[in-house]
Each structure stands twice: as C-alpha cells, then as structure tokens.
C-alpha positions in Angstrom: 84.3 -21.1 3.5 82.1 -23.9 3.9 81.5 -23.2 7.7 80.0 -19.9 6.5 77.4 -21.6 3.8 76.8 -23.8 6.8 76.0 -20.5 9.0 73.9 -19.2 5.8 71.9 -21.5 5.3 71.2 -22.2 8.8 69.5 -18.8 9.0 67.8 -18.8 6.4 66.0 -21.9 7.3 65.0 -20.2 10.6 62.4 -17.5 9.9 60.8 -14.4 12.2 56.7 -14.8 11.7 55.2 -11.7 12.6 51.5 -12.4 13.8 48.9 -9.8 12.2 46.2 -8.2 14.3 42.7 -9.7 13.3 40.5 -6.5 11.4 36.7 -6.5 12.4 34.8 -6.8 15.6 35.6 -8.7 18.0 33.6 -11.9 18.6 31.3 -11.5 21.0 30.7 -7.4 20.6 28.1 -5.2 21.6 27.8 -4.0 17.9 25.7 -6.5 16.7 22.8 -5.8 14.0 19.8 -5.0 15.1 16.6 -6.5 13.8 14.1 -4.0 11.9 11.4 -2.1 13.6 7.7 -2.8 12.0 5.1 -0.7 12.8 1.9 -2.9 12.9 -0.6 -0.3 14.2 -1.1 2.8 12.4 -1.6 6.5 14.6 -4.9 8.2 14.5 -3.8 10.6 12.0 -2.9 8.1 9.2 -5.0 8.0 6.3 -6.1 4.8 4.8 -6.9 4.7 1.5 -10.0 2.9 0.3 -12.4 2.4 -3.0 -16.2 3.0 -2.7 -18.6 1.8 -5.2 -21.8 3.3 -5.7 -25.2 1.7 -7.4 -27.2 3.7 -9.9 -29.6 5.6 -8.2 -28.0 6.1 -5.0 -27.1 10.3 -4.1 -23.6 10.3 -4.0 -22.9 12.8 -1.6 -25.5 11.2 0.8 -23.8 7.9 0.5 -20.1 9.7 1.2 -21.4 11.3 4.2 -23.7 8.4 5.4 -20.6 6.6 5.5 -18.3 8.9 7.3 -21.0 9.1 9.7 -21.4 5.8 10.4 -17.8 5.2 10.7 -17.1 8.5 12.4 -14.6 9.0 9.9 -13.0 11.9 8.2 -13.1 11.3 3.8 -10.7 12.8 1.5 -12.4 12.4 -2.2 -9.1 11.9 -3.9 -11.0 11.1 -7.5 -14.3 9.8 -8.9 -15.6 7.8 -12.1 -18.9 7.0 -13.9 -21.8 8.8 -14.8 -24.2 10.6 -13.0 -27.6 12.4 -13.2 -29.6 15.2 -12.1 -26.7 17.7 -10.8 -27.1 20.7 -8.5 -24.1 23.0 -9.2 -22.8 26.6 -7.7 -20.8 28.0 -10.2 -17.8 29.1 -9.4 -18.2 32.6 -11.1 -21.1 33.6 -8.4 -21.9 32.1 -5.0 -25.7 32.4 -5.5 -26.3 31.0 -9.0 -27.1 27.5 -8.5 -27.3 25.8 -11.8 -29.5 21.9 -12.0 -28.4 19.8 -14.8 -30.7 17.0 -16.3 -29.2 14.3 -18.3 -26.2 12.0 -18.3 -22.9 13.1 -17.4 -19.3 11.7 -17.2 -17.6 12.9 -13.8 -13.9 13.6 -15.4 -12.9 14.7 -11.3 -14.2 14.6 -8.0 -12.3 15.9 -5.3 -13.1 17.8 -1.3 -12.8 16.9 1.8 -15.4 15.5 4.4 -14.2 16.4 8.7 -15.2 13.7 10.8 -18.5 14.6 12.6 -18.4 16.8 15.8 -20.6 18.9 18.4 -20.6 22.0 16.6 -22.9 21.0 13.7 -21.2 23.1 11.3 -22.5 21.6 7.5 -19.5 19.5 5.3 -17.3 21.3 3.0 -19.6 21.2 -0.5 -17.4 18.7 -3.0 -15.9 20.3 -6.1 -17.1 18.3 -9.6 -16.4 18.4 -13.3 -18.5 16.9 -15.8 -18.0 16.0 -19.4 -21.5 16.4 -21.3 -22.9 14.3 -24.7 -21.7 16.8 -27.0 -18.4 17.5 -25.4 -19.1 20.4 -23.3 -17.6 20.6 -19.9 -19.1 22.3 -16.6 -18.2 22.5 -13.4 -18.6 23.6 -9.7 -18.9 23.0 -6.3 -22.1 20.3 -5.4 -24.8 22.0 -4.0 -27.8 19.2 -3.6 -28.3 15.9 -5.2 -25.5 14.3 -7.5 -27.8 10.6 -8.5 -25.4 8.1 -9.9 -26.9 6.8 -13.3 -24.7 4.3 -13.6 -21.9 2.6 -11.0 -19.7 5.0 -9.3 -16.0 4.5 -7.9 -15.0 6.9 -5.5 -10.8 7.0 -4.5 -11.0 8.7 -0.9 -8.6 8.3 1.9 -10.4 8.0 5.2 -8.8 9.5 8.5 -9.8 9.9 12.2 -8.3 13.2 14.6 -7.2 15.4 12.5 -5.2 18.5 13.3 -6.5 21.9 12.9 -3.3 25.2 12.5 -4.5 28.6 11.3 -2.0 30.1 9.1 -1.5 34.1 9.6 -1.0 35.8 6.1 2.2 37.4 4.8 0.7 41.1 6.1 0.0 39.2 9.5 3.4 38.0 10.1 5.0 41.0 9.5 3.2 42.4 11.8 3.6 39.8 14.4 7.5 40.1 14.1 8.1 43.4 14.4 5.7 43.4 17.4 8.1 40.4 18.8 11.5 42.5 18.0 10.2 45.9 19.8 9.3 44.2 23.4 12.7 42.3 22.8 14.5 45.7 22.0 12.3 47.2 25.4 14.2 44.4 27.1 
C-alpha cells in the first residue's frame, strides 16, 4: 500500500498544462486604426454663414446686393434685427399695390434669397419683411425699393458660390410623365 501512495502522489505532482490560443489580432496586422479624415477646404456649394452690420442711413437691400456683387456671391438672408425707415412694400394681397411707410419700424424677420450675379441680367428675388410699428401694429411684404436703416442693422445670411438649379414637375406632370414611360415600355 505504500508503493501505491508513492505512485499517487507522483502523479499528481506532474501536471498536463494546456496552452490557450491568444484572442485579438495578431501583432503586426493589417487591421490597424486608421487616422480620421479632415476636410480642410470646403466645395463650391457650401454655405458659409456670416453676420453683416449695417450703419444708420445705409439702404439695406443696396448694401446686401453691393456685397454679393462685389464678392460674386450668392446670400441667403436667414434673419434681420433693428430698426428701419422709409419702407417700400408690395403687399402680399395684390401684386400692384405698393405701399411706402414713413416712420420707425422694428424688423421682427427678414428673410429671401440673393443668386450670385450672372449674364442673363435677370433682377434679384425681392426680400420678404415684417415690421412691428410704435403702436403695435404689424405689416408686412415683399421689399419693393428703399428699406434705410435708422438705426444699426444685423443681418444673419449664409453666403454661397455655384449653386444648382432642378425644376420640379408637379404632381399632374408626373403622372403624366409615368404613364407615358410605361406605354413605350409596354410597346416594347
């Protein structure tokens, strides 16, 4: 008996060690992280936000399009703030009623879009204004002459160069245009 706790214990002092595969890439792979892209040039078609600040006096819609001139820039007015003076408005309940204004007004929004210039001379899209009055009235329309700053004006407007022009058919158009499209494909 004591030759086989001599065998037992033997053994047991004697042990198997399994080795474990490694987890993870291997050392030296292909898959290693990448560093990020940065952009440091933006396309023609980004828009590029900027704040313009106007002096009393000065025509505001003159000074917009001076400067998109100049710069040979497309401007979207995103907002507007101060007061101004002497407004030309078309209402927007008939196309030939132009309405002048005389006194101070508090722009309350400013918004419309100026295309960069071109060869085909066409006129700027008229910006679209509403004003708060002294005694709390409110009017608005589309600017059709001079819009005088009477006091400092800050314009929001994103400036862009290039843009991209789509015509979109309407629903009545599309219709149309399908069911043209699916008759020469059933003639085929």
């Amino acid at each position: 008996m004591a030759d086989f706790g001599a065998a037992d214990a033997e053994r047991s002092s004697s042990a198997i060690v399994v080795a474990k595969k490694p987890r993870g890439r291997p050392p030296g792979s292909k898959n290693k992280p990448k560093p990020p892209v940065v952009v440091t040039t933006d396309g023609d078609a980004a828009m590029r936000p900027a704040v313009l600040e106007l002096a009393a006096g000065t025509d505001v819609v003159e000074a917009v399009s001076a400067f998109a001139r100049r710069r040979r820039l497309g401007i979207s007015v995103l907002s507007g703030s101060g007061a101004v003076s002497n407004v030309t408005l078309r209402h927007p309940t008939s196309a030939s009623s132009v309405l002048t204004l005389h006194g101070r007004f508090d722009i309350l929004s400013l918004s419309g879009t100026l295309f960069p210039p071109s060869t085909d001379g066409k006129a700027p899209p008229p910006l679209a204004i509403s004003l708060a009055g002294g005694q709390g009235q409110v009017i608005g329309g589309t600017i059709a002459g001079s819009l005088t700053a009477a006091g400092t004006v800050v314009l929001i407007v994103a400036s862009f160069q290039n843009p991209t022009f789509h015509r979109l058919s309407s629903a009545d158009e599309e219709v149309e245009e399908e069911a043209a499209a699916s008759a020469l494909m059933r003639m085929r």
